[in-house]
C-alpha positions in Angstrom: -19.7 -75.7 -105.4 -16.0 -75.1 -105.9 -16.4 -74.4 -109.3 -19.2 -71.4 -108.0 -16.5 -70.4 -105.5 -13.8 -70.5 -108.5 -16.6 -68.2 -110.6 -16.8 -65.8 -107.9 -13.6 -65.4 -106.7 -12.7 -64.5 -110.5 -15.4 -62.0 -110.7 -14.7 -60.5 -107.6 -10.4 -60.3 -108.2 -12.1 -59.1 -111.8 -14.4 -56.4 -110.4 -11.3 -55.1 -107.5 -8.9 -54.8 -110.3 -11.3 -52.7 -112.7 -12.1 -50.7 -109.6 -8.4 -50.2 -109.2 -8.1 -49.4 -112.7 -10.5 -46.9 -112.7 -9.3 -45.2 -109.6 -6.1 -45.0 -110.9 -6.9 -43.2 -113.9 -9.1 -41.0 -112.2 -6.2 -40.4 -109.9 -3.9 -39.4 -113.3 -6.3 -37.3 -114.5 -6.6 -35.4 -111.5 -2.8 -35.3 -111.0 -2.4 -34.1 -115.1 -5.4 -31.5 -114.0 -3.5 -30.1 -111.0 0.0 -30.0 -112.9 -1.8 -27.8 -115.3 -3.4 -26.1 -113.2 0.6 -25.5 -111.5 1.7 -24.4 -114.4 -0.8 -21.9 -115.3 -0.4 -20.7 -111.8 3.7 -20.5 -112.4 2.9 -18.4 -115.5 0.2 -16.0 -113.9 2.7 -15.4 -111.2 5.7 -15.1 -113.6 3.6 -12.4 -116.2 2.7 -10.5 -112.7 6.3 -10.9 -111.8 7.3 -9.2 -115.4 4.6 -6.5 -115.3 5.6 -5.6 -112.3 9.0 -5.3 -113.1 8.3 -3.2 -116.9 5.9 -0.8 -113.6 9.3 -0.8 -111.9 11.6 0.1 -115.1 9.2 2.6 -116.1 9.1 4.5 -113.1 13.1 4.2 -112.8 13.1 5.7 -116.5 11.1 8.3 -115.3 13.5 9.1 -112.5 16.4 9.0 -113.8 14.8 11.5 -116.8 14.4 14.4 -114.0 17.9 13.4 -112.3 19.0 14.2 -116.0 16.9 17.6 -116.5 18.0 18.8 -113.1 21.7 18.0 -114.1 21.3 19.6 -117.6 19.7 23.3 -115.3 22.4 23.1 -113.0 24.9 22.3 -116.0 23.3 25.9 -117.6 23.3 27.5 -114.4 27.3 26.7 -113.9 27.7 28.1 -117.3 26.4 31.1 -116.4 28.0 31.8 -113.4 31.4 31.0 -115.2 30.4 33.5 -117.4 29.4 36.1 -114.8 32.9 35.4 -113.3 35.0 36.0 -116.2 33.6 39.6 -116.7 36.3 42.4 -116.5 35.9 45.2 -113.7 34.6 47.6 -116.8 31.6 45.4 -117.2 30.4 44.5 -113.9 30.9 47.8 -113.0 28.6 49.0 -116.4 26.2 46.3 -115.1 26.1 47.9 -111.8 25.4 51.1 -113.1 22.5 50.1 -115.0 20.6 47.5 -112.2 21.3 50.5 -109.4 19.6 53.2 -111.8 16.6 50.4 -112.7 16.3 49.6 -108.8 16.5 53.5 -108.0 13.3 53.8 -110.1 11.6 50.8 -109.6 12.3 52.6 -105.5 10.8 55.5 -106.2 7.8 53.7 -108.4 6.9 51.4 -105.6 7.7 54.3 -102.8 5.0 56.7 -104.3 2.7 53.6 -104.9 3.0 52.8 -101.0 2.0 56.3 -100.5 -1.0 56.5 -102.3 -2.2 53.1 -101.3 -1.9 53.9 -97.9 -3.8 57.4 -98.4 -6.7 55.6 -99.7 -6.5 53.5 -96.6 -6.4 56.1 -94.6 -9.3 58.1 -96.1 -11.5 55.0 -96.3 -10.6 54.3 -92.4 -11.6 57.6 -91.4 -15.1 57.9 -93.9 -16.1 54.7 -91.6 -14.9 55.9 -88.5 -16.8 59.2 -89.5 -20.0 57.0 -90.4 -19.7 54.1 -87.2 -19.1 57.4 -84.4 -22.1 59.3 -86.1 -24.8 57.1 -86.8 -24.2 54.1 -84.3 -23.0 55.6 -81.3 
């Protein structure tokens, strides 16, 4: 009987032990499974992290593209008026000639325009007024 108890005992300190054994590696693998899985989690979030910082350089670029483009007009623009300043009295006064004898035409252009405009208006107001007063009333 002791031996029987002996034999058992054995198996059973056997059978815990591979039990334990095979918990543990199932416990490894599981551990190995979720470190990769950290890692591929660390990456995702790091290539998001660096996509959304080449979105972010991109649009930066961009910016700083029309900040330069709007410098560069206003650089042209300075120019000009530089220019505009250094003229003699001679010249601005020849370039006042000539935009006050354009803008006296273009005055008279659009002034007899107006006028005709406006007659053909007026002739169309009255035709309906004519037509309304005649045959409606």
């Amino acid at each position: 009987m002791d031996i029987i108890i002996s034999i058992l005992a054995g198996l059973t300190g056997l059978s815990a032990s591979l039990i334990a054994a095979i918990f543990q590696r199932a416990l490894k693998k599981e551990v190995h499974k979720d470190k990769n899985k950290d890692i591929a989690i660390k990456i995702q979030a790091i290539s998001k992290s660096l996509s959304n910082s080449s979105n972010e350089l991109i649009d930066i670029e961009n910016q700083l593209k029309e900040r330069i483009s709007f410098v560069e007009n206003l650089n042209t623009q300075a120019q000009k008026a530089e220019h505009i300043a250094s003229l003699n009295q001679e010249q601005v006064n020849a370039i006042n000639d000539l935009l006050g004898d354009n803008l006296k035409k273009e005055s008279r252009k659009s002034f007899w325009q107006g006028v005709i405009v406006n007659f053909i208006f007026f002739v169309l107001g009255a035709t309906v007024s004519f037509i309304i007063s005649r045959y409606f009333l």
